[in-house]
VOFISE-491382 format. One record per atom (N, C-alpha, C, O, CB): x, y, z; residue in one letter. Coordinates in steps of 0.2 Angstrom, whole numbers, plus 5000, padded with zeros to 4 digits. Each point is the difference from the previous one (the first is absolute). Glycine has a CB too. Layout:
<sekols>
XYZA ...
</sekols>
This chain:
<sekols>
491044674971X 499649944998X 499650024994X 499550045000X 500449925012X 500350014983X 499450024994X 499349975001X 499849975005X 501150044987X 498750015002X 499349975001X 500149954999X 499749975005X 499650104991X 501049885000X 500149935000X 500049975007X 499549985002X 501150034986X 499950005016X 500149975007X 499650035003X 499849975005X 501350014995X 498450084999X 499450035005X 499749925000X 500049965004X 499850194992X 499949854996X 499649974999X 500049935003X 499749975004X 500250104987X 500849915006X 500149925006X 499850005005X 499649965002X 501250024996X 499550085004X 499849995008X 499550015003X 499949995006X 500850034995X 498750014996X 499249995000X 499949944998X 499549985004X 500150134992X 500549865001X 499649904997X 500249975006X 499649965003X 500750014983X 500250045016X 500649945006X 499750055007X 500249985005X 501349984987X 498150085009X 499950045008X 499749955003X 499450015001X 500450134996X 500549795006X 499549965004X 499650045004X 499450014999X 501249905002X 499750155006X 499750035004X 499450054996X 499550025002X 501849975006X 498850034987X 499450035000X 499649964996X 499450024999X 501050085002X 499849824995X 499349974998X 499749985008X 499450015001X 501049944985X 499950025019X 499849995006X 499550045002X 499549985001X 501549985001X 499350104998X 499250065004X 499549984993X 499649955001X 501250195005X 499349894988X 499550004996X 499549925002X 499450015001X 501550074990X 499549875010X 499549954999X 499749995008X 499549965001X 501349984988X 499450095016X 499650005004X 499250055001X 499549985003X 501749994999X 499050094993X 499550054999X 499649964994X 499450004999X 501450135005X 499649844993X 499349994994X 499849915001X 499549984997X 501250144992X 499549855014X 499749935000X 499849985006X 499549965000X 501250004993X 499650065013X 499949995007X 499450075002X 500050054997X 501349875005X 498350075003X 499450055003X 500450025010X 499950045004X 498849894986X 501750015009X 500250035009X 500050075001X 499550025003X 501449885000X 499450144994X 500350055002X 499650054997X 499649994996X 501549965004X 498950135005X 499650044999X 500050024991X 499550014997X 500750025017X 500749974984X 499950034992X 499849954995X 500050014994X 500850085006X 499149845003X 499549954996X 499349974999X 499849964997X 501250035004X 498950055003X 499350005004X 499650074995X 499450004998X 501249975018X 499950074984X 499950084999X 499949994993X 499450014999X 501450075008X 499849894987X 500049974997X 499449964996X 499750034996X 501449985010X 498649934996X 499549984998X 499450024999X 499750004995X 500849955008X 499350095004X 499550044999X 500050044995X 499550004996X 500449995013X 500550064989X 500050044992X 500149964997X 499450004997X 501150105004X 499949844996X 499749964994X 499449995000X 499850034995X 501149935005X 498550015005X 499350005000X 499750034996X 499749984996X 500350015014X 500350094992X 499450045001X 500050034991X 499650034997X 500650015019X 500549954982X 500450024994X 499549944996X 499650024996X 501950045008X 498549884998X 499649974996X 499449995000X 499849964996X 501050025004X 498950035003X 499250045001X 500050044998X 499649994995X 500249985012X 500350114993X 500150024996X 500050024993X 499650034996X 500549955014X 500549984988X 499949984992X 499449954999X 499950004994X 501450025003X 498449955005X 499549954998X 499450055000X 499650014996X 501049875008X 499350175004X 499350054994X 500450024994X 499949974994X 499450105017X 501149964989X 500250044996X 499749974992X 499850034995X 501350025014X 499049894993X 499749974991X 499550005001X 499650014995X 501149915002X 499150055008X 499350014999X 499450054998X 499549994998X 501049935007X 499950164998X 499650065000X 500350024991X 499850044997X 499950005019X 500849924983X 500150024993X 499549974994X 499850024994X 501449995012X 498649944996X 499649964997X 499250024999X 499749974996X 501349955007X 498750125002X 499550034998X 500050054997X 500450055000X 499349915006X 499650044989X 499850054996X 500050075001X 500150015006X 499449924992X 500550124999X 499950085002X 500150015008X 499750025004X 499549994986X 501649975009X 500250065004X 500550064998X 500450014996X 499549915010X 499950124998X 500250064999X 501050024997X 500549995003X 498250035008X 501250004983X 500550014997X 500650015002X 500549984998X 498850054997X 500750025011X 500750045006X 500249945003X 500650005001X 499150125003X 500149834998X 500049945004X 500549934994X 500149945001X 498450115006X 501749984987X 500649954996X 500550035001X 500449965002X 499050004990X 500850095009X 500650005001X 500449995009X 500649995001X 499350074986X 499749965018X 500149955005X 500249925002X 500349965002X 499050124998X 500149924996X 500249904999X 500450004996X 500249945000X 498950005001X 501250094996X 500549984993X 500750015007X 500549965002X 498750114982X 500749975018X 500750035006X 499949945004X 500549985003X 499450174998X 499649825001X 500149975007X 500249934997X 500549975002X 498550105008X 500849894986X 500049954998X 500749994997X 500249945001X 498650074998X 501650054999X 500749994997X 500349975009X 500449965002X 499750164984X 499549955018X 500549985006X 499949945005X 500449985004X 499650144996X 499549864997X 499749945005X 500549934996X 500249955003X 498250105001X 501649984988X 500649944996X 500650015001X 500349955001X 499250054990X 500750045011X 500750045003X 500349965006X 500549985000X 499050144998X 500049885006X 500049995007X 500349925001X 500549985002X 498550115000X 500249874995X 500249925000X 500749974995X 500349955002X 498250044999X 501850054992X 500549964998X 500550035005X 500549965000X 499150024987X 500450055016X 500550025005X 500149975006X 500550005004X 499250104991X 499849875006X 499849955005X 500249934999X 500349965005X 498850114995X 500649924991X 500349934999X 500849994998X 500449955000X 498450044998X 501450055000X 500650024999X 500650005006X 500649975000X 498850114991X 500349945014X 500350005008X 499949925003X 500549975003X 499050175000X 500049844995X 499949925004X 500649964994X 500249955002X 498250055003X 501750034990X 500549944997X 500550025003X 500349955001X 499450024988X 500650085014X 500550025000X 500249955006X 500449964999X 499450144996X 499749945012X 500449975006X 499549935002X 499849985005X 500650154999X 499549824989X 499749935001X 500749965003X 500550014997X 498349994992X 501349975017X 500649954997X 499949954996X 500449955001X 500150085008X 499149964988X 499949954992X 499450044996X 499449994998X 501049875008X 499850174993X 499950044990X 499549974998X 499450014999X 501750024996X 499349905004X 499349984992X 499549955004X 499649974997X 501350014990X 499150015022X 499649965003X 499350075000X 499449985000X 501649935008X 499250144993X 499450045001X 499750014994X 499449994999X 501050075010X 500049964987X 499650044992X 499749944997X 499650024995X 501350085002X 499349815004X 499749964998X 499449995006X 499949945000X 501250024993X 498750065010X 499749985008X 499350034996X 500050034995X 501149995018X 498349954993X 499350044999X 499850075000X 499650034997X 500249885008X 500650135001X 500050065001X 500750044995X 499950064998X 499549905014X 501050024987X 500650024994X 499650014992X 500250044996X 500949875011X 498450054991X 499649994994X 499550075000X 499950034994X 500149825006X 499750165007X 499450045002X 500350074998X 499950044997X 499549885012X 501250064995X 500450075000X 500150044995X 499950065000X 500549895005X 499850004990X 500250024992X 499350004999X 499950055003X 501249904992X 498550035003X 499350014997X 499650075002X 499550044998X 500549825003X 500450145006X 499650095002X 500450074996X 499750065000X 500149905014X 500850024981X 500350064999X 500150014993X 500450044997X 500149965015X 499049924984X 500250014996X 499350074994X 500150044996X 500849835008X 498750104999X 499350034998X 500150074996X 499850014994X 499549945019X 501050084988X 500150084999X 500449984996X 499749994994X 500150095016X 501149894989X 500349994992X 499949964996X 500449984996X 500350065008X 498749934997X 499749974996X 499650044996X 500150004994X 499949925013X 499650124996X 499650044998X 500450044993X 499650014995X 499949995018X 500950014987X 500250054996X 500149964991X 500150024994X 500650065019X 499149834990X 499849994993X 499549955001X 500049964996X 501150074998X 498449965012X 499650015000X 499550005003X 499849975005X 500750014989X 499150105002X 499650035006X 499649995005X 500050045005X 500149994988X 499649905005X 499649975007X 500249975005X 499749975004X 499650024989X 501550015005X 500449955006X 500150025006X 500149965005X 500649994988X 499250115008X 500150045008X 499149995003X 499750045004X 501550084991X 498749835002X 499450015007X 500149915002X 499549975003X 499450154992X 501549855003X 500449955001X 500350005012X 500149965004X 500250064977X 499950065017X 500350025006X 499449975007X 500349985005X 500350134988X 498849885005X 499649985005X 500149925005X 499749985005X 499450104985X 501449895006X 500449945003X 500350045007X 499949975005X 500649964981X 499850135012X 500350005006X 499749995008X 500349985006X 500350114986X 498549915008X 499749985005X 500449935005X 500049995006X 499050074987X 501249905003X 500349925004X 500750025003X 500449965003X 499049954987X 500650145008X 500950035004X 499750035009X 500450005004X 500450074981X 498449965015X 499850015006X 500149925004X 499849995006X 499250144990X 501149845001X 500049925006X 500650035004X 500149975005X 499349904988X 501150165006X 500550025004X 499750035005X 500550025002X 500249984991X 498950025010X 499650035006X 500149955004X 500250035006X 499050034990X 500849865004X 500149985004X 500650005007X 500149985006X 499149994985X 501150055003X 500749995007X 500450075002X 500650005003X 499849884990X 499250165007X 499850065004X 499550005006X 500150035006X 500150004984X 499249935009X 499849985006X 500049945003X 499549995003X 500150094996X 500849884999X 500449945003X 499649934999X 500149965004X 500550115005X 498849934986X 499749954999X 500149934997X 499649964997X 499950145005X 501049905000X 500449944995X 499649935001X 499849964996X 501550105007X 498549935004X 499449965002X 499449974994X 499749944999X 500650145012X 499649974985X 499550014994X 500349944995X 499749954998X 500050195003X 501049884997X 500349964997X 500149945001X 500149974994X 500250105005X 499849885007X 499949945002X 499350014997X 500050004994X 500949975017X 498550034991X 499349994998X 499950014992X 499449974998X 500350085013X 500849984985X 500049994992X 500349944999X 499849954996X 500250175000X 500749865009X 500249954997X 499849944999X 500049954996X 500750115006X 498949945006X 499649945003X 499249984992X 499949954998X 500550105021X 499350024979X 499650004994X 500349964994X 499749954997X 499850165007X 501249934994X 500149974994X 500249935001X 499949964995X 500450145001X 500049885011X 500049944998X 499349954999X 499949964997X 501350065008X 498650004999X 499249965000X 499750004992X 499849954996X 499750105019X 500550024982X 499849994993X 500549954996X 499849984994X 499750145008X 501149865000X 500449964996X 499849955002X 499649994995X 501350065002X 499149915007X 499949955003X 499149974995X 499849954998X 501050105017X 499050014984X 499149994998X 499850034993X 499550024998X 500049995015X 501149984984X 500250044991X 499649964997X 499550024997X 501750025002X 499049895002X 499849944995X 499049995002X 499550014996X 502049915004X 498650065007X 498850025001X 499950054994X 499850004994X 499850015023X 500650054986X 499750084997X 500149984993X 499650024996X 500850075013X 500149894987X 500150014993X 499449934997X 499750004995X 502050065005X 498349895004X 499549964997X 499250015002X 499549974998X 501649955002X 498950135004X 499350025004X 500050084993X 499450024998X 500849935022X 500250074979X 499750054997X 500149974989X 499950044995X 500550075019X 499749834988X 499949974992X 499449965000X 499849984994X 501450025001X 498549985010X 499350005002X 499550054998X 499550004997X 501049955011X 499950084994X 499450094999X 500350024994X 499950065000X 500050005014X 500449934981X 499950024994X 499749964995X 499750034995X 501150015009X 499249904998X 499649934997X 499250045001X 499650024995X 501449845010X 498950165001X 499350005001X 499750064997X 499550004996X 500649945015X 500350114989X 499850084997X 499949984994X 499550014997X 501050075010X 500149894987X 499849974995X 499449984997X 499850034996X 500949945006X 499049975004X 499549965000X 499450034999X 499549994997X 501149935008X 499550135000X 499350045005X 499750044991X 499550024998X 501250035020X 500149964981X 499850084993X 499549974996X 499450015000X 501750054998X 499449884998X 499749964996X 499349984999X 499749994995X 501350005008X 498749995004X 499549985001X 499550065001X 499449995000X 501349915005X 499650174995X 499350055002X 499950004992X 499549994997X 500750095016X 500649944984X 499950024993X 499549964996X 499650034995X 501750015004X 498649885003X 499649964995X 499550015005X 499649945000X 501149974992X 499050145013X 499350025002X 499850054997X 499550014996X 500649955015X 500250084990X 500050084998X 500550034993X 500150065000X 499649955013X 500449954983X 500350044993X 499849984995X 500250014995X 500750005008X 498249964999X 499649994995X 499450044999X 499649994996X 500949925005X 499550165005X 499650025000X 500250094998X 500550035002X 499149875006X 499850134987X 500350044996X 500250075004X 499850015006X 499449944984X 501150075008X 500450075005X 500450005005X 500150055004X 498950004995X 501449875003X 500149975006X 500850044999X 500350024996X 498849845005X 501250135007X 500550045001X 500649925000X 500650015003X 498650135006X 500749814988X 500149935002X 500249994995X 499849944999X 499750025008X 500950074986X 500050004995X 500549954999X 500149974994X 499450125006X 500949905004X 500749964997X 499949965006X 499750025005X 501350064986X 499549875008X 500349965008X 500650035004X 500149975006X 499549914990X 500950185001X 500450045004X 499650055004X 500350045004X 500649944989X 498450025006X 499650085004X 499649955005X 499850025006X 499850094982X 500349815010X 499649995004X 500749965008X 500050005006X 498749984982X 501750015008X 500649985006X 500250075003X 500050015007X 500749884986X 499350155004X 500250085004X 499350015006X 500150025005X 500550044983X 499049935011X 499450005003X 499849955010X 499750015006X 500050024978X 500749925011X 500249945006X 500250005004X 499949985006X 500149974990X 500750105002X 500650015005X 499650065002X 500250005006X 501049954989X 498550095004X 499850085003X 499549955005X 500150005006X 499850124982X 499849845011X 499549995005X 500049945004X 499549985003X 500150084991X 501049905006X 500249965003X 500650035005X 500449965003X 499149964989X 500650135009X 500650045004X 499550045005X 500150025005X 500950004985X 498449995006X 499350075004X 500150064999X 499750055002X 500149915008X 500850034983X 500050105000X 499350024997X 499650045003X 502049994992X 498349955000X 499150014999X 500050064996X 499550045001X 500049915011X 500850064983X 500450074995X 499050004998X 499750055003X 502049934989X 498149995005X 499250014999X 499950024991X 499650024996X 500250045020X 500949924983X 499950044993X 499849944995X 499650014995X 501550105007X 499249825000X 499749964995X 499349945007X 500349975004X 501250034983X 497650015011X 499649985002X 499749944996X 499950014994X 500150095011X 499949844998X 499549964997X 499150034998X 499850055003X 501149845004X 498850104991X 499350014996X 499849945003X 499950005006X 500150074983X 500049885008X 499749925002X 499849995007X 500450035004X 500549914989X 498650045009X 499949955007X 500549955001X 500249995006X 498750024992X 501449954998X 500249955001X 501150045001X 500449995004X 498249904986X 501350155005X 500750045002X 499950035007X 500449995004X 499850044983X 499350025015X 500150025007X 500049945005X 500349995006X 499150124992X 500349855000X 500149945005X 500849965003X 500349995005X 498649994988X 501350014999X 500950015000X 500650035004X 500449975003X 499250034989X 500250065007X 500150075003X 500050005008X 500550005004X 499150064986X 499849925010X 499950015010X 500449935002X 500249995006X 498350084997X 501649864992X 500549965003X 500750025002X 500349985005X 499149964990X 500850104999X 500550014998X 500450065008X 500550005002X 498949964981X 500150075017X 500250045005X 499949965007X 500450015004X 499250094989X 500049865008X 500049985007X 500649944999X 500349985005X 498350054998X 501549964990X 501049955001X 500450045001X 500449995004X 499649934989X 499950145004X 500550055002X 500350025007X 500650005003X 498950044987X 500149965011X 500250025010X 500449955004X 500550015004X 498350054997X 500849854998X 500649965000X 500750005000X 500549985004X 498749994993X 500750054996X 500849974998X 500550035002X 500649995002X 499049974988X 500150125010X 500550055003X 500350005006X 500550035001X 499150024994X 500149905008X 500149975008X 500749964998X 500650005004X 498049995001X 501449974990X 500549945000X 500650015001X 500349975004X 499150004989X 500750085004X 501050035001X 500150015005X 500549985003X 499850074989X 499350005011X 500150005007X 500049965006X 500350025006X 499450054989X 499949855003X 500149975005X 500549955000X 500249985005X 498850044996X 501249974994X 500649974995X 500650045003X 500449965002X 499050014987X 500850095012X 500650035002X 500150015005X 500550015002X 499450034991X 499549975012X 499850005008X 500149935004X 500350005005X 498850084991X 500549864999X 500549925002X 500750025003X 500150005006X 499549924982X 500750095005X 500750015000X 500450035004X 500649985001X 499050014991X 500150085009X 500450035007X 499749985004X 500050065003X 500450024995X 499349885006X 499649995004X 500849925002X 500349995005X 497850074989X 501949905000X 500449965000X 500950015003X 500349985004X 498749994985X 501050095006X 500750045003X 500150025006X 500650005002X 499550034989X 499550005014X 499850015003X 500149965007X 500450025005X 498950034986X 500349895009X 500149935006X 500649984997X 500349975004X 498449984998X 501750044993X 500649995000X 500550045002X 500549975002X 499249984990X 500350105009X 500450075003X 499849955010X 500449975004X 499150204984X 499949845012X 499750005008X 500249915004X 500149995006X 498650114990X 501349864997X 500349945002X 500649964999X 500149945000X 499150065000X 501350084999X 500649954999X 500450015007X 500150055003X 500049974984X 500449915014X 500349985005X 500650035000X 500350034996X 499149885005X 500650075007X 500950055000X 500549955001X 500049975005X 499850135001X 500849904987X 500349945000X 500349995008X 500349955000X 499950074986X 499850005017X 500549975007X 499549975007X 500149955003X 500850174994X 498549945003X 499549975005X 499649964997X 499949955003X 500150135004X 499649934986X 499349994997X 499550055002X 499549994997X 500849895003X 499750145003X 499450025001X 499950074995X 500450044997X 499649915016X 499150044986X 499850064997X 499750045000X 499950005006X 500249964991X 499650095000X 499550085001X 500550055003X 500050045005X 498849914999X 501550044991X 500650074998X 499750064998X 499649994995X 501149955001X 499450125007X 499650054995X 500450014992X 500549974998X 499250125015X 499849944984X 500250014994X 500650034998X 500150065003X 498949944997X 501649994995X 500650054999X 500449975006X 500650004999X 498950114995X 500349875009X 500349965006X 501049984998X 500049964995X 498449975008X 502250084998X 500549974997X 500449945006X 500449964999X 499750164991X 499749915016X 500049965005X 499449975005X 499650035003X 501450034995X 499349875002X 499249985005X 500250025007X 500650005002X 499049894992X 499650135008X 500050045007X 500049955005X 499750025005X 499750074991X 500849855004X 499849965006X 501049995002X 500249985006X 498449954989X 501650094999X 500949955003X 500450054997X 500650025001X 499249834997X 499950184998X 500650064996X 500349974995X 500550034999X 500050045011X 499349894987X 500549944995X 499650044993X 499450025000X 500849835008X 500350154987X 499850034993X 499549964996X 500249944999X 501050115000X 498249964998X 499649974999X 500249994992X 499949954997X 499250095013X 501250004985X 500250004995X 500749984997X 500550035003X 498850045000X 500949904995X 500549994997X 500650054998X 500649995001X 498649934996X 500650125002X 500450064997X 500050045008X 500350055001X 499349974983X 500249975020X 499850035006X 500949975004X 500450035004X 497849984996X 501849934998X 500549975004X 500950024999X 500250024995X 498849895004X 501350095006X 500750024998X 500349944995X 499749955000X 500550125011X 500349944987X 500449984994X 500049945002X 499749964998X 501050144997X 499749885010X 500349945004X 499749955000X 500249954998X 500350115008X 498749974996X 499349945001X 499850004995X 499849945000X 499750075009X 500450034985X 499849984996X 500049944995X 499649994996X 500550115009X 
</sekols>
C-alpha cells in the first residue's frame, strides 16, 4: 500500500473518526471527560499567559518560556481544530457553527502575529471556548435558561430599542441643556455639547467618573436630577424583560394537553403527566401526526 492509498485510507477511517468524535465532541466517556478538562486548562492557561505577557518589567528569562509554551498551547488547539474537522460528520456545519468560528479564532492569534505583532493577544477570545465546561458537568439545564432569556429578549427587542432611543433623545437634551448652564462660565469643563452629552450618559448610568463637574447652583441642581432619573430608568429593561419571561413562563405552565386538556406541566415537559399523550407536535409518531 503506498502513501497515497495510506492516505485514503486515513480521510475514509469511519471507525476512527467514530472514536475521535466521541473523545473530542461527546463528555460520556472517561477519555472525553479526560479530554475536556485538558482543553480547559490548556485554555486558561494560554489566557494568563497573555495576560502575564502584557505586563510591564518582567523579568527577561521569563520570554523565552512563553515564547515555548505559547507555540505549544498554538500547537495544541490547531491540532484540535484540525481533528474536529476531521471526525465532524458535516465539516462545514461545525467550522460554520458558533463554536467552529471560536475555534478558528483561538489558533489564529500567533500566525497572525508574524505580520502582525499585536494580533496574538487577540488569543484572549479563547476564554468563550471555556463555556465548554458545561457539558462535562452535565449542566445542560443552564442552557434551556439562556434559551428561555434570549427568547424573552427577542420577544422585548422592539420596547428596549424604543426605551433606549428615549434615553438617547434625553442624554442629548440633558447635555445640551447643562452646556447652555454651564459653557458660559469661564474655565468650565462644559465646553462643547459632546463633553456635556458625555457627562449625561456618565451620570445618568451612576458611574459618576467625576472628571467633568458643574460649578453653577443651578447646574448641581441638574445633576442631582439627573442622578436621581438615573436609577429609574435602569430599572426599565429589566422590568420589560422580566414581563416577558414571566409571560413565557405561564404559557409553558398553561398549556393544555391536546388529549385530556388539562394543565401544569412541569417545564421541558414532552409528555403530559396525567395521560402520557405527546404534548408536542414533533413529540408525536409519524402516523398521528
Amino acid at each position: 500500500m503506498n502513501l497515497r492509498e495510506h492516505l485514503k485510507h486515513f480521510l475514509h477511517n469511519k471507525e476512527l473518526k467514530h472514536k475521535l468524535y466521541i473523545i473530542i465532541f461527546e463528555s460520556d466517556t472517561p477519555a472525553g471527560k479526560l479530554f475536556d478538562v485538558a482543553l480547559i486548562i490548556c485554555i486558561t492557561l494560554s489566557i494568563l499567559l497573555a495576560i502575564l505577557e502584557s505586563l510591564q518589567g518582567l523579568p527577561s528569562y521569563l520570554t523565552l518560556p512563553f515564547i515555548i509554551l505559547e507555540y505549544l498551547f498554538t500547537a495544541f488547539f490547531t491540532f484540535e481544530y484540525v481533528t474536529r474537522i476531521y471526525c465532524s460528520p458535516q465539516p462545514k456545519k461545525y467550522i460554520f457553527s458558533f463554536f467552529g468560528i471560536i475555534d478558528l479564532l483561538a489558533t489564529l492569534p500567533l500566525y497572525l502575529a508574524f505580520f502582525l505583532p499585536g494580533a496574538r493577544y487577540l488569543l484572549v477570545i479563547r476564554a468563550f471556548r471555556i463555556i465548554r465546561v458545561f457539558r462535562i458537568f452535565k449542566l445542560f439545564t443552564f442552557w434551556m435558561e439562556g434559551e428561555r432569556l434570549l427568547t424573552s429578549l427577542k420577544e422585548s427587542s422592539k420596547k428596549i430599542a424604543v426605551f433606549f432611543l428615549f434615553v438617547v433623545i434625553l442624554v442629548v437634551s440633558i447635555g445640551t441643556l447643562m452646556y447652555m448652564i454651564e459653557g458660559t462660565q469661564p474655565g468650565t469643563q462644559f465646553s462643547n455639547i459632546p463633553n456635556s452629552i458625555y457627562w449625561a450618559i456618565v451620570t445618568m448610568t451612576t458611574v459618576g467618573y467625576g472628571d467633568i463637574t458643574p460649578a453653577t447652583a443651578l447646574g448641581k441642581f441638574l445633576s442631582a436630577c439627573v442622578m436621581l432619573m438615573g436609577y429609574t430608568i435602569i430599572a426599565v429593561p429589566t422590568g420589560i424583560v422580566s414581563v416577558s419571561m414571566m409571560k413565557e413562563y405561564k404559557k409553558l405552565k398553561d398549556m393544555q394537553c391536546p388529549n385530556c386538556h388539562k394543565a401544569g406541566h412541569d417545564e421541558n415537559a414532552a409528555y403530559c403527566k396525567y395521560c402520557g399523550f405527546p404534548l408536542h407536535k414533533d413529540s408525536l409518531p409519524k402516523d398521528k401526526k
